[in-house]
MITOR-107016 format. One record per residue: x, y, z of N, C-alpha, C, CB in turn; residue number from 1. Coordinates in steps of 0.2 Angstrom, whole numbers, plus 2048, in hexadecimal, padded with zeros to 3 digits. Atoms other than C-alpha are relative to their C-alpha. Glycine has a CB too. Layout:
residues N
[rec [X,Y,Z],[X,Y,Z],[X,Y,Z],[X,Y,Z],NUM] ...
END
This chain:
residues 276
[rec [801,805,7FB],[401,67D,550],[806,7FB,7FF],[7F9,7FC,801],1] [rec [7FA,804,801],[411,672,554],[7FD,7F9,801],[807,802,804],2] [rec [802,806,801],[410,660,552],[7FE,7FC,80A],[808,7FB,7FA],3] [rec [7FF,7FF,7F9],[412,65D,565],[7F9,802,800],[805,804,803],4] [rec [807,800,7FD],[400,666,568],[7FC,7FD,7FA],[7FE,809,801],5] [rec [805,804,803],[3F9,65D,55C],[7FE,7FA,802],[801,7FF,7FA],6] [rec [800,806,7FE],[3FE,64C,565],[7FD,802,807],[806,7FD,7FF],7] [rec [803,800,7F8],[3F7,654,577],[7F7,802,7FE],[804,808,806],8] [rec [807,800,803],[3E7,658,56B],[7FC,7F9,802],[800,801,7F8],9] [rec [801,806,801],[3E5,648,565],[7FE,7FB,806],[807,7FE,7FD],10] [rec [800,807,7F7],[3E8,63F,579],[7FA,803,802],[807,800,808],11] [rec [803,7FE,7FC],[3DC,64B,57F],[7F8,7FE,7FE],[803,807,802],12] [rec [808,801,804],[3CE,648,570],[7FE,7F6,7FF],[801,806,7F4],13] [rec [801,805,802],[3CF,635,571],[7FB,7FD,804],[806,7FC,800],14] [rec [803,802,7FF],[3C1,62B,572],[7FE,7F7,803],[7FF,804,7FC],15] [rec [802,805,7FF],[3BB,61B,57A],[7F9,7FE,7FF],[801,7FF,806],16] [rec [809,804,801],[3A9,612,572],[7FD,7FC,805],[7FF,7FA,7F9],17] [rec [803,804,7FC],[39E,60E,57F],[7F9,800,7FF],[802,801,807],18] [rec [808,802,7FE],[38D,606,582],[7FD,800,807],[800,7F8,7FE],19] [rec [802,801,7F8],[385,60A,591],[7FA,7FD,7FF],[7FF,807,804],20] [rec [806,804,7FD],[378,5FF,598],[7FE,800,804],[800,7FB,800],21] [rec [801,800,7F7],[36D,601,5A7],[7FC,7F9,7FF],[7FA,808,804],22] [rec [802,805,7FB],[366,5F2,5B1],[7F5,801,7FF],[805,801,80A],23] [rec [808,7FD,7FE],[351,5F1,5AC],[7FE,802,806],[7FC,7FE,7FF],24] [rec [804,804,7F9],[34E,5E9,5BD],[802,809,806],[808,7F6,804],25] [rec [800,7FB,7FA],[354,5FB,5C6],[7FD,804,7FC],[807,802,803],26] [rec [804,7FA,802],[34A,607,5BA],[7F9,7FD,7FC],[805,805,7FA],27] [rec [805,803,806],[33C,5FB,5B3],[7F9,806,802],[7FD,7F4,803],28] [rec [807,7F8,7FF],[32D,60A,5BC],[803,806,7FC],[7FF,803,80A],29] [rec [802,7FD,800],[335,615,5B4],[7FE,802,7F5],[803,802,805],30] [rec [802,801,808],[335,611,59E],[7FD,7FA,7FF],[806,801,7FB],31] [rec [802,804,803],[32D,604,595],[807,7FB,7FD],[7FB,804,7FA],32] [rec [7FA,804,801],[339,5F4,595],[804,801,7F8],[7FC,7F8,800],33] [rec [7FD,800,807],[33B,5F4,581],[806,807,7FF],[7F9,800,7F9],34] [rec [7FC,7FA,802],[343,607,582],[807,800,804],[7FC,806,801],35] [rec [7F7,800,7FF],[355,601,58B],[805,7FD,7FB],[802,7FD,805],36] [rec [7FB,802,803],[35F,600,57D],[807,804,802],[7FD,801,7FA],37] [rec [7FC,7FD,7FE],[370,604,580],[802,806,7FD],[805,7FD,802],38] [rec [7FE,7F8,802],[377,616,580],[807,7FF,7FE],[7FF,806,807],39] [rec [7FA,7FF,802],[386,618,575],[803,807,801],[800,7FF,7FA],40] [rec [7FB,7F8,7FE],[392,626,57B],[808,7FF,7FA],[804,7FF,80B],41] [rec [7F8,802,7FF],[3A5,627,573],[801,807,803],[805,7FE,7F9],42] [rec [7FE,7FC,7FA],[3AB,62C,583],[807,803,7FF],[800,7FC,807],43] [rec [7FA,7FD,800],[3BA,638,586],[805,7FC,806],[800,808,801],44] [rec [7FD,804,7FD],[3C9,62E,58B],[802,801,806],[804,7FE,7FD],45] [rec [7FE,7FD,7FB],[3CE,63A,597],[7FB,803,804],[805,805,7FE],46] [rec [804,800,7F8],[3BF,63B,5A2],[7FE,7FD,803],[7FC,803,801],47] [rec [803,803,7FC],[3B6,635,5AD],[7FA,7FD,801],[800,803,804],48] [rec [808,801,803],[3A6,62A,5AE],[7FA,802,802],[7FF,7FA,801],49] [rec [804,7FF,7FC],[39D,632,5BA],[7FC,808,7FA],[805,800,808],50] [rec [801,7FB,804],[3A0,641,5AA],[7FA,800,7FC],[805,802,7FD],51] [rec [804,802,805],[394,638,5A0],[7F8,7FE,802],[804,7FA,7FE],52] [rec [803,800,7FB],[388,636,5AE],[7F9,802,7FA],[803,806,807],53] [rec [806,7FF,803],[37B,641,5A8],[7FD,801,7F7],[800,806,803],54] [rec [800,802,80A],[37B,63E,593],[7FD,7F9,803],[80C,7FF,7FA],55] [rec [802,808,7FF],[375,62B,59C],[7F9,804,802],[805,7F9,806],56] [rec [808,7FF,7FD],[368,632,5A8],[7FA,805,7FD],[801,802,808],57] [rec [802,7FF,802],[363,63E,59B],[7FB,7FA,7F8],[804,804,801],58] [rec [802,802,803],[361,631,58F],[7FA,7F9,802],[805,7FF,7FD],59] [rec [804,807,7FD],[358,622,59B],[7FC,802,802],[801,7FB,806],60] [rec [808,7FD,7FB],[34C,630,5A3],[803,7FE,807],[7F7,7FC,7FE],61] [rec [7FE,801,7F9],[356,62D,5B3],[7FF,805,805],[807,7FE,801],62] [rec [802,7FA,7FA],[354,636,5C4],[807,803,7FE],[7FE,7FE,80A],63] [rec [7FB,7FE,800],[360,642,5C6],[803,802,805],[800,802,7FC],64] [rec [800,802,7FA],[35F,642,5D9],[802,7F9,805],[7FC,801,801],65] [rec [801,808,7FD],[363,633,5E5],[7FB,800,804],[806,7FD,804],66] [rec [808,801,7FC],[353,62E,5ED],[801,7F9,805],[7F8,7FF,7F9],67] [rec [802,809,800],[34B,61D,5F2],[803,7FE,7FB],[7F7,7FC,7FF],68] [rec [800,805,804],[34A,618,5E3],[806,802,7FC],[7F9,7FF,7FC],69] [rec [7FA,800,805],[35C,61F,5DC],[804,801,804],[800,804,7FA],70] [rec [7FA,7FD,800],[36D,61E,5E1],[802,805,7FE],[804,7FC,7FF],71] [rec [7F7,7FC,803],[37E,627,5DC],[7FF,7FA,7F9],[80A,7FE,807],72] [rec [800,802,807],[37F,620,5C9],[807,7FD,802],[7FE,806,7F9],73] [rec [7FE,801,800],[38B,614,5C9],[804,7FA,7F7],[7FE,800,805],74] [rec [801,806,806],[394,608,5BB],[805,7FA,801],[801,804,7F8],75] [rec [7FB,809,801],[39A,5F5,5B8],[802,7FD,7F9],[7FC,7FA,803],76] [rec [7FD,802,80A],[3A4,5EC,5A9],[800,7F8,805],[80D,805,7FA],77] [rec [7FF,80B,800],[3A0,5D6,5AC],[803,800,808],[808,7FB,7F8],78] [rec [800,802,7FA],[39E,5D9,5BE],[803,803,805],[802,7FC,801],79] [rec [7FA,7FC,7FB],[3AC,5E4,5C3],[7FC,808,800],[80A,800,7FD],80] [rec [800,7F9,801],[3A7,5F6,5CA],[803,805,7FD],[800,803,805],81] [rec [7FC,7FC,804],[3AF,602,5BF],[801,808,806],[7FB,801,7F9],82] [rec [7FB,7FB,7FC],[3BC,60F,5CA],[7FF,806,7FE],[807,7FF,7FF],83] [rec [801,7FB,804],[3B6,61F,5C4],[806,805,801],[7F9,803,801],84] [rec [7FA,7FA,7FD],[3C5,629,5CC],[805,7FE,7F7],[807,7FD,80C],85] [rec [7FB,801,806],[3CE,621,5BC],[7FE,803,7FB],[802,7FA,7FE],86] [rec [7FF,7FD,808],[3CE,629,5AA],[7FA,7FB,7FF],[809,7FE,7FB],87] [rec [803,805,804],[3C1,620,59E],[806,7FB,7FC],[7FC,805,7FA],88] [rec [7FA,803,808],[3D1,61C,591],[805,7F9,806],[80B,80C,7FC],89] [rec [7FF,804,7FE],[3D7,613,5A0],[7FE,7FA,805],[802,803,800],90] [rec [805,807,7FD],[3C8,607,5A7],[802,7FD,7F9],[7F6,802,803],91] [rec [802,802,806],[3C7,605,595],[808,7FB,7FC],[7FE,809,7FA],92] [rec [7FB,802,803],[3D9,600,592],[800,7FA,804],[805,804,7FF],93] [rec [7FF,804,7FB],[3D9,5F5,5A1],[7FC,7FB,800],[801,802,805],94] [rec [806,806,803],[3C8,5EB,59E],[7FD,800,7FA],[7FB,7FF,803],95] [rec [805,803,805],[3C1,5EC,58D],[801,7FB,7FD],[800,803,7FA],96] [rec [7FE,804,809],[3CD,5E2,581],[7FE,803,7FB],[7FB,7F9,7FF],97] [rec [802,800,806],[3C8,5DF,572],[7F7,804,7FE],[800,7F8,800],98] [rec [805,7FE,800],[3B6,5E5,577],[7FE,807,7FE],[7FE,7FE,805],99] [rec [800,7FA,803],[3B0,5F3,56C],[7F8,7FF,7FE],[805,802,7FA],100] [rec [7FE,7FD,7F8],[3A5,5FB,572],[7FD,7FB,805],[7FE,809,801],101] [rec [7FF,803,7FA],[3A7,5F9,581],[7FA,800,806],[805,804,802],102] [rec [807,801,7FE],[397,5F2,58B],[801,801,808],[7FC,7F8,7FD],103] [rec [801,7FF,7F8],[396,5FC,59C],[7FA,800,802],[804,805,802],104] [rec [808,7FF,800],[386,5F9,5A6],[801,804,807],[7FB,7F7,801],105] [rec [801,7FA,7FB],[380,608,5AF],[7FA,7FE,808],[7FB,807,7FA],106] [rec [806,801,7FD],[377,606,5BF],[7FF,808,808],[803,7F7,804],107] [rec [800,7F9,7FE],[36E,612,5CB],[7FE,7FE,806],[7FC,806,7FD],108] [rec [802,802,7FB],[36B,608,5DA],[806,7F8,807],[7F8,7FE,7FC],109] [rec [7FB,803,7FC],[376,5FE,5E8],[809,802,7FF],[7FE,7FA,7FF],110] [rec [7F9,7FD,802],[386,608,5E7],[805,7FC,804],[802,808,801],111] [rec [7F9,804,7FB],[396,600,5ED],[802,802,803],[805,7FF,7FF],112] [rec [7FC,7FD,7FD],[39E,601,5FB],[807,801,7FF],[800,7FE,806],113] [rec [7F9,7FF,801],[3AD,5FF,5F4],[803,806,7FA],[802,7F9,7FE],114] [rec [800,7FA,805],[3AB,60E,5E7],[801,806,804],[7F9,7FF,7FC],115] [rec [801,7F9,7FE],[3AE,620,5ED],[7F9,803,7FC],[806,805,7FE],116] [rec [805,7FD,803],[3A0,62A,5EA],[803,806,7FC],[7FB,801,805],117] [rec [7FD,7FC,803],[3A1,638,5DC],[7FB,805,7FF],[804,7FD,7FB],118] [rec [805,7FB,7FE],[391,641,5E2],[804,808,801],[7FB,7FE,808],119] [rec [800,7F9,7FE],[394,654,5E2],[805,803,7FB],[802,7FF,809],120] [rec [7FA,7FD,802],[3A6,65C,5DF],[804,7FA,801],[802,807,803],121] [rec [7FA,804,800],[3B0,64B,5E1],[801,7FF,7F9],[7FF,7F8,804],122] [rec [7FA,802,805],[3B5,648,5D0],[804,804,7FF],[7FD,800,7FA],123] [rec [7FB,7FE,7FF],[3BB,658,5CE],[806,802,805],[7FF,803,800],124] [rec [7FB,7FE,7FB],[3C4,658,5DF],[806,7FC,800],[7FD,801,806],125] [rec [7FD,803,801],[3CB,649,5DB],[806,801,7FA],[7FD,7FC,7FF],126] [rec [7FC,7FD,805],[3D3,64F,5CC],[803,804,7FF],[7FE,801,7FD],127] [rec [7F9,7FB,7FF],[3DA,65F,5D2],[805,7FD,806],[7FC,808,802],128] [rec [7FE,805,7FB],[3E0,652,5DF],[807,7FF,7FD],[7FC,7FA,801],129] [rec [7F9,805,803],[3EB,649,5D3],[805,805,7FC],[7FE,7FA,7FA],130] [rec [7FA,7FC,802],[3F1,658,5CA],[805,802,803],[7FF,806,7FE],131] [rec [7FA,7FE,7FC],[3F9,65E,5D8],[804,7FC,802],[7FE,804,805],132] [rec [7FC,803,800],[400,64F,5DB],[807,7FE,7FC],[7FD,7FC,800],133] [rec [7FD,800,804],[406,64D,5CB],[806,804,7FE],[7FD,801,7FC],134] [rec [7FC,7F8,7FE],[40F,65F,5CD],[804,800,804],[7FC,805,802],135] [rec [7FC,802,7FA],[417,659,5DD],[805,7FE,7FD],[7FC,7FA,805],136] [rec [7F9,804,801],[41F,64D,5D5],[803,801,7FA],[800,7F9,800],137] [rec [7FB,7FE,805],[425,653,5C4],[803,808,800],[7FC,7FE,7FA],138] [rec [7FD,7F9,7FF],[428,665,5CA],[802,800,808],[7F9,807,7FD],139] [rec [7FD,7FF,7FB],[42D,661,5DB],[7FB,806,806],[809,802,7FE],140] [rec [805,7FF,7FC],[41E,66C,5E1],[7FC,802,7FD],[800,803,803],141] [rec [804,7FF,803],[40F,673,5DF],[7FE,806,7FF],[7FD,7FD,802],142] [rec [803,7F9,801],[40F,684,5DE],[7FC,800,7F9],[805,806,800],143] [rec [802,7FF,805],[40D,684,5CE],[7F7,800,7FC],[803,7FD,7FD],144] [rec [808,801,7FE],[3FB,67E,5D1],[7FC,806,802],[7FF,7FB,806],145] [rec [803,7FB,7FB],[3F8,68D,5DA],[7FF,806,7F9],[807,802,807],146] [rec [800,7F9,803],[3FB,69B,5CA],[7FA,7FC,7FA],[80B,804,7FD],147] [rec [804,802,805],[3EE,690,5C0],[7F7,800,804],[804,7F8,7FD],148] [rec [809,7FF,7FE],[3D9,692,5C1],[800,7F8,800],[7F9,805,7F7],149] [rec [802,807,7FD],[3D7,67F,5C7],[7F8,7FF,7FC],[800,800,809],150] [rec [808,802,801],[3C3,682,5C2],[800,801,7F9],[7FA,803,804],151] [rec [800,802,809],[3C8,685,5AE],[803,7FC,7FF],[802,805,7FC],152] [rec [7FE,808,802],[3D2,676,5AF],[7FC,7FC,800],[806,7FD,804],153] [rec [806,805,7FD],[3C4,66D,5B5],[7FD,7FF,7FC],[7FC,802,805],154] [rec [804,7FD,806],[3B8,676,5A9],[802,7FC,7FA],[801,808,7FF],155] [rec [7FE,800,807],[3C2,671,59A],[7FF,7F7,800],[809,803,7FF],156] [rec [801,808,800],[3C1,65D,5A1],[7F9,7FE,800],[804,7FD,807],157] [rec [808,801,7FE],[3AF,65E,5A5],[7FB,802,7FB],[7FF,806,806],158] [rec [804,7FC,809],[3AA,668,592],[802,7FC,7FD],[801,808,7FB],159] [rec [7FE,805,804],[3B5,65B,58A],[805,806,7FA],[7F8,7FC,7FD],160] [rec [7FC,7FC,804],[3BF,66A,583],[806,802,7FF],[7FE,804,800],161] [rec [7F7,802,800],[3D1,669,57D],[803,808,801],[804,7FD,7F6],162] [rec [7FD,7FA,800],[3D3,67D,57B],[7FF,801,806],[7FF,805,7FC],163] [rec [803,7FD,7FB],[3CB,682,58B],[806,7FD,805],[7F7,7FE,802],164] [rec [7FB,803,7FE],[3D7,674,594],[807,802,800],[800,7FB,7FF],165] [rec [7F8,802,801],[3E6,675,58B],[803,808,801],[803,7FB,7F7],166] [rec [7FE,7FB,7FF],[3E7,689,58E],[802,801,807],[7FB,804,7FE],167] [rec [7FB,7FE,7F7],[3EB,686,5A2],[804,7FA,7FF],[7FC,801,809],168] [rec [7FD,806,800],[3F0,675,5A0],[808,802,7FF],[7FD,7FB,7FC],169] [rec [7FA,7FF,802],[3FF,67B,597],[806,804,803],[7FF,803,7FC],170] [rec [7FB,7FE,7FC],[407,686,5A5],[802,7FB,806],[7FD,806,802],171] [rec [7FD,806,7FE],[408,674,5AE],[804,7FD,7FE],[7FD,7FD,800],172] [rec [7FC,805,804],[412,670,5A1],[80A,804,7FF],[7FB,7FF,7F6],173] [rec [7F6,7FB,7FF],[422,67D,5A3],[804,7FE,803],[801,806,804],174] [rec [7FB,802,7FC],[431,676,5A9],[805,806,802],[804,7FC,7FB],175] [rec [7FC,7FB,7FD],[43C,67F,5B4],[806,803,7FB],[804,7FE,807],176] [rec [7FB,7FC,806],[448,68A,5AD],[809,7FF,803],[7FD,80A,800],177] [rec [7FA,802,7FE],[457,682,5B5],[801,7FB,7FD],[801,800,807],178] [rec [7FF,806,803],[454,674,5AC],[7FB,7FE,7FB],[801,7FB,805],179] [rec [807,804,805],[44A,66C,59C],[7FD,7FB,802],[801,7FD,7FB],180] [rec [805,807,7FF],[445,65C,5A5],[7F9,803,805],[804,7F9,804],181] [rec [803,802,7F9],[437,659,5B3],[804,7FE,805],[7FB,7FA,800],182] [rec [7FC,805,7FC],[43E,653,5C2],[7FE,7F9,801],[7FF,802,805],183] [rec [803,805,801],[433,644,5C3],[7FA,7FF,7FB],[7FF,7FF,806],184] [rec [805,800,805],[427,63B,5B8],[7F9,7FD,804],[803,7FB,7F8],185] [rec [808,802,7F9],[413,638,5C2],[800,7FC,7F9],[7F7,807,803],186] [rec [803,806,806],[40E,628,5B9],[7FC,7FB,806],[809,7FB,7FA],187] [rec [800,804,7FD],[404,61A,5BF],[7FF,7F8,7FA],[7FA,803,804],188] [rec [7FE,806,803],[407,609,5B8],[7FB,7FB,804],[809,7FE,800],189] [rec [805,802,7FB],[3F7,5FE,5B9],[802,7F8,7FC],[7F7,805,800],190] [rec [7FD,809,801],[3FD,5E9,5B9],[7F9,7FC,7FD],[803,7FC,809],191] [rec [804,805,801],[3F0,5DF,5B0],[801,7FB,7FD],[7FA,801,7FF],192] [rec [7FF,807,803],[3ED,5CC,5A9],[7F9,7FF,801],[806,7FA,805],193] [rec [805,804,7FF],[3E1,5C0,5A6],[7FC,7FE,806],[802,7FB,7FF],194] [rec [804,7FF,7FA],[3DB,5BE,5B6],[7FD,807,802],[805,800,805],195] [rec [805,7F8,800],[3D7,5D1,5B7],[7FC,802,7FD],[801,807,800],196] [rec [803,7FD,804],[3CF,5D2,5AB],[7F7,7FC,801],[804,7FF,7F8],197] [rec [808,805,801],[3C2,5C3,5AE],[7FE,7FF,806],[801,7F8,7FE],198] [rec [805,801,7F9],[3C1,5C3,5C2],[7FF,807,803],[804,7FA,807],199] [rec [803,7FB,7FD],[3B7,5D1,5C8],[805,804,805],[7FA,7FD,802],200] [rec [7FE,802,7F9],[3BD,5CF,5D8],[808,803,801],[800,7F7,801],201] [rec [7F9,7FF,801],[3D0,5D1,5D3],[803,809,7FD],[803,7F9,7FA],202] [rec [800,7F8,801],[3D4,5E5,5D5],[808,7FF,7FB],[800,806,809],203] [rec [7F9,7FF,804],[3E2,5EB,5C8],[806,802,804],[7FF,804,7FC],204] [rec [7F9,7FB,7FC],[3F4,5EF,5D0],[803,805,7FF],[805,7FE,7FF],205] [rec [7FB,7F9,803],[3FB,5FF,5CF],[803,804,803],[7FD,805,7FC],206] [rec [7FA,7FE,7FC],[40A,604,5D1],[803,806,7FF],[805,7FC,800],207] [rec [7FF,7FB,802],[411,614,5D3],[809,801,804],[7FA,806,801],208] [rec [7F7,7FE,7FE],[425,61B,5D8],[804,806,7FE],[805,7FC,7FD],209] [rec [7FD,7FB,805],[431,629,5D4],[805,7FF,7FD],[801,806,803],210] [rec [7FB,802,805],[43A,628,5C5],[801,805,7FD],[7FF,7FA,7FB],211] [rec [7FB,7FA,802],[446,636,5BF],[7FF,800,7F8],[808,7FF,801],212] [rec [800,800,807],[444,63C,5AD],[806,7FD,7FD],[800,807,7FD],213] [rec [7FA,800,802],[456,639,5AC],[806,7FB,802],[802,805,802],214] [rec [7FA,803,7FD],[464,62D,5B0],[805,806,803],[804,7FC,7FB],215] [rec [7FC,7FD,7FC],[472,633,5BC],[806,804,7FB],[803,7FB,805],216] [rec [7FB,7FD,805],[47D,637,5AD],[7FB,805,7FA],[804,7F9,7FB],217] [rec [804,7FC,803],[46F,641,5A4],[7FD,7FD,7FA],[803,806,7FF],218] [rec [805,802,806],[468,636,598],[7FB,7FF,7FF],[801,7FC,7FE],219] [rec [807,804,801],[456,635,595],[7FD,7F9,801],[7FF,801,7FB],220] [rec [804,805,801],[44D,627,59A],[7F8,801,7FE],[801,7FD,805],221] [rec [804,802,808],[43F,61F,590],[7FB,7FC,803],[806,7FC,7FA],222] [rec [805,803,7FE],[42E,617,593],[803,7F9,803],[7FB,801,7FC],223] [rec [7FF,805,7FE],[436,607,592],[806,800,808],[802,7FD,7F9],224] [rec [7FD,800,7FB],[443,60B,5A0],[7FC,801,806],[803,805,800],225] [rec [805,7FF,7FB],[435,611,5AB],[7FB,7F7,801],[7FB,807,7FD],226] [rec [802,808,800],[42E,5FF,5A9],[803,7FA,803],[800,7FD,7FA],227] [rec [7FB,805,7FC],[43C,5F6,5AD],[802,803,807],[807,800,7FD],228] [rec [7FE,800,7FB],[440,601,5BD],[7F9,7FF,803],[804,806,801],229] [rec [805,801,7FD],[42E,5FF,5C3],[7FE,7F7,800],[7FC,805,7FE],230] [rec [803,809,801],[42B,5EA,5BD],[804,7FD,800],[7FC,7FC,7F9],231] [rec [7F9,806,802],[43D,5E5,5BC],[802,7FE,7FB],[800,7FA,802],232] [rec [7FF,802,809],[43B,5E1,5A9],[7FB,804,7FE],[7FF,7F7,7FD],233] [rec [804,7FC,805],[435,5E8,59A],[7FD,7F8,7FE],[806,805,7F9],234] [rec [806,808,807],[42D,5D3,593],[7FB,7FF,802],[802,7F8,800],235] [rec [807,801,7FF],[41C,5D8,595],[7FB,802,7F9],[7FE,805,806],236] [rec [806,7FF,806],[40C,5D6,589],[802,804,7FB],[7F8,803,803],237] [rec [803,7FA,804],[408,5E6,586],[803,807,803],[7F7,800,7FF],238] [rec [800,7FA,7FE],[40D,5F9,58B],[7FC,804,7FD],[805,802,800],239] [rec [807,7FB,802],[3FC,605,588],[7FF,803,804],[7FA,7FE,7FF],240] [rec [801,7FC,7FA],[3F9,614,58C],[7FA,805,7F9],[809,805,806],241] [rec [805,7FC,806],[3E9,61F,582],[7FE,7FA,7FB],[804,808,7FB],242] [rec [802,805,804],[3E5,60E,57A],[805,800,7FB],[7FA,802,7FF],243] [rec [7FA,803,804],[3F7,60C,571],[805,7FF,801],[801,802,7FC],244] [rec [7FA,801,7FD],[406,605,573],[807,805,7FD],[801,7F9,7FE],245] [rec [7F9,7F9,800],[413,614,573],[807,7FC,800],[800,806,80B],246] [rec [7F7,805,801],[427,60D,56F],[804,802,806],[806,802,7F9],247] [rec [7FE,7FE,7FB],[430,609,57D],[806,803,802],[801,7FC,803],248] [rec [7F7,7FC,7FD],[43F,614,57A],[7FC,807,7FF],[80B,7FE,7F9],249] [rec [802,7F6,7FF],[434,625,57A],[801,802,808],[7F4,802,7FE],250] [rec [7FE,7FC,7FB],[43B,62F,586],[7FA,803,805],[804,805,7FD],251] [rec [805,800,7F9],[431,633,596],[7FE,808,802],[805,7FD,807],252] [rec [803,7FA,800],[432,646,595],[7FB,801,7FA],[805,804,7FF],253] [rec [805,800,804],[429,645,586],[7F9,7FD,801],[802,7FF,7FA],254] [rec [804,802,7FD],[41E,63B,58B],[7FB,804,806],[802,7FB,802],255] [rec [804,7FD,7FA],[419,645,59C],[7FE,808,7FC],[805,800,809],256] [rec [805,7FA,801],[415,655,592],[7FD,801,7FA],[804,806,7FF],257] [rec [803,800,804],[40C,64E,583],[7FB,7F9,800],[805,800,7FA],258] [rec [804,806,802],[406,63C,588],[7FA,7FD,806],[805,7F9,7FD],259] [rec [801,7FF,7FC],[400,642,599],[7F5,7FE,801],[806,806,801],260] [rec [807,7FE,7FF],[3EB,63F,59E],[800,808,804],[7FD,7FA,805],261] [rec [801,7FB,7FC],[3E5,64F,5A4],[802,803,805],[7FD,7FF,801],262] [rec [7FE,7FE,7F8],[3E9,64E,5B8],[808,7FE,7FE],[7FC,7FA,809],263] [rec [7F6,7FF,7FF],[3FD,64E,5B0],[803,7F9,801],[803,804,807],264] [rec [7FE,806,7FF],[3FE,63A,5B4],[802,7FD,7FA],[7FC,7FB,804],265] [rec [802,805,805],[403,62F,5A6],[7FF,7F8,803],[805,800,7FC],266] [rec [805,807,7FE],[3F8,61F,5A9],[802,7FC,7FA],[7F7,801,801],267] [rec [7FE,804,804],[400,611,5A5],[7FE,7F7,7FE],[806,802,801],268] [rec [803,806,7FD],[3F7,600,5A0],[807,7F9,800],[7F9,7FF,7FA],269] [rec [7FD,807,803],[402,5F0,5A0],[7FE,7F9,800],[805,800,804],270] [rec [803,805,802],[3FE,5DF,59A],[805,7FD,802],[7FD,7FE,7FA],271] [rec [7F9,806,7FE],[409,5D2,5A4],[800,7FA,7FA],[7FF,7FC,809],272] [rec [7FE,805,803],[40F,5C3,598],[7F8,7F9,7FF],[807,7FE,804],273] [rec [806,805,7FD],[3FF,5B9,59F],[7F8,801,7FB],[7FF,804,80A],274] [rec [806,7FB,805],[3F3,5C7,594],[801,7FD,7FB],[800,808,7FF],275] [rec [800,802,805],[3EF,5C1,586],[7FC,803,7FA],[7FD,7FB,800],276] 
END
């Protein structure tokens, strides 16, 4: 195994410590008050929260229907609804802090309007969504989408399994043969500060653009380049992405075929000067 699949191991097996908590006041009929203690998970960074779903309602004795008395299972971190279309590695990078773990509280009643719902096949569909996006823009199309089993890429996000994934994933990862690079790199670069982290209310920024693997003269550019063409500068906080700060002169192809989430984006957190 070359060192490279060990580091797409590594991204794919990382973990986030959470605490889930449900709300008594919406399940008090159906356990004895004293038996909500929270449920510790360490969640995979590269999925989804909605994946974790039933490991909670297995563990609270939750319906596993929406009825009267139950919503769509939703979750919140100190007020703010938690986005589930995003990654775990990246609610987690963008609101924990310092907080380990991390005290998300589950709820199974009044869903948001401002939340998609993820009832049914929407996680997955969201997710083969963004691969193909991803594909768009670093292979200029999507065929390639097309010669792959879409529902064992899924599978492999959905068991939590690096081999099962990284056996199709990896014909995503071929560069044409007219050239070593990508054409473009899918990234999304999500802006937070002090403010986002503490007012609910204040959604995160995220920006996205198309930025060439390459300068015009063929020289590799580099995470930090991509920073500067998207913020204007590189004099920010922090640059995190899987919960570490990667160096800003790592080149951008390497990055998109080893430091990539799952759907092929690299998600990227930034701390403006403001973060502390």
């Amino acid at each position: 195994m070359s060192a490279d699949e060990d580091v797409d191991r590594d991204v794919f097996n990382g973990r986030v410590p959470i605490a889930f908590m449900v709300v008594p006041t919406e399940i008090l009929d159906r356990r004895p008050s004293d038996t909500y203690e929270p449920y510790f998970l360490l969640a995979p960074r590269t999925g989804y929260l909605p994946l974790c779903a039933e490991k909670i309602r297995r563990h609270y004795n939750l319906p596993t229907e929406v009825s009267e008395d139950a919503d769509e299972m939703w979750f919140e971190f100190r007020g703010r609804s938690l986005r589930w279309n995003h990654p775990i590695g990246v609610l987690f990078d963008c609101f924990a802090g310092d907080d380990k773990p991390w005290e998300v509280t589950v709820h199974i009643k009044n869903y948001p309007d401002s939340l998609l719902r993820s009832s049914g096949n929407a996680v997955e569909t969201h997710f083969i969504n963004q691969v193909k996006q991803a594909c768009q823009i670093k292979h200029g199309t999507t065929e390639v989408t097309r010669d792959i089993n879409k529902g064992e890429l899924w599978l492999g996000i959905q068991n939590d399994d690096f081999e099962h994934f990284h056996r199709v994933n990896k014909k995503l990862m071929e560069k044409r043969a007219e050239s070593p690079w990508f054409k473009r790199v899918p990234f999304h670069v999500y802006l937070v500060d002090d403010t986002t982290r503490k007012d609910p209310d204040k959604q995160v920024v995220i920006l996205q653009q198309l930025v060439e693997l390459t300068t015009e003269d063929g020289i590799p550019n580099t995470l930090g380049k991509l920073i500067d063409l998207v913020l204007g500068t590189t004099s920010v906080t922090r640059v995190v992405m899987h919960g570490i700060e990667p160096p800003l002169e790592t080149p951008l192809q390497w990055l998109c075929e080893h430091f990539v989430y799952p759907d092929n984006f690299l998600h990227i957190t930034v701390a403006t000067p403001s973060a502390q």
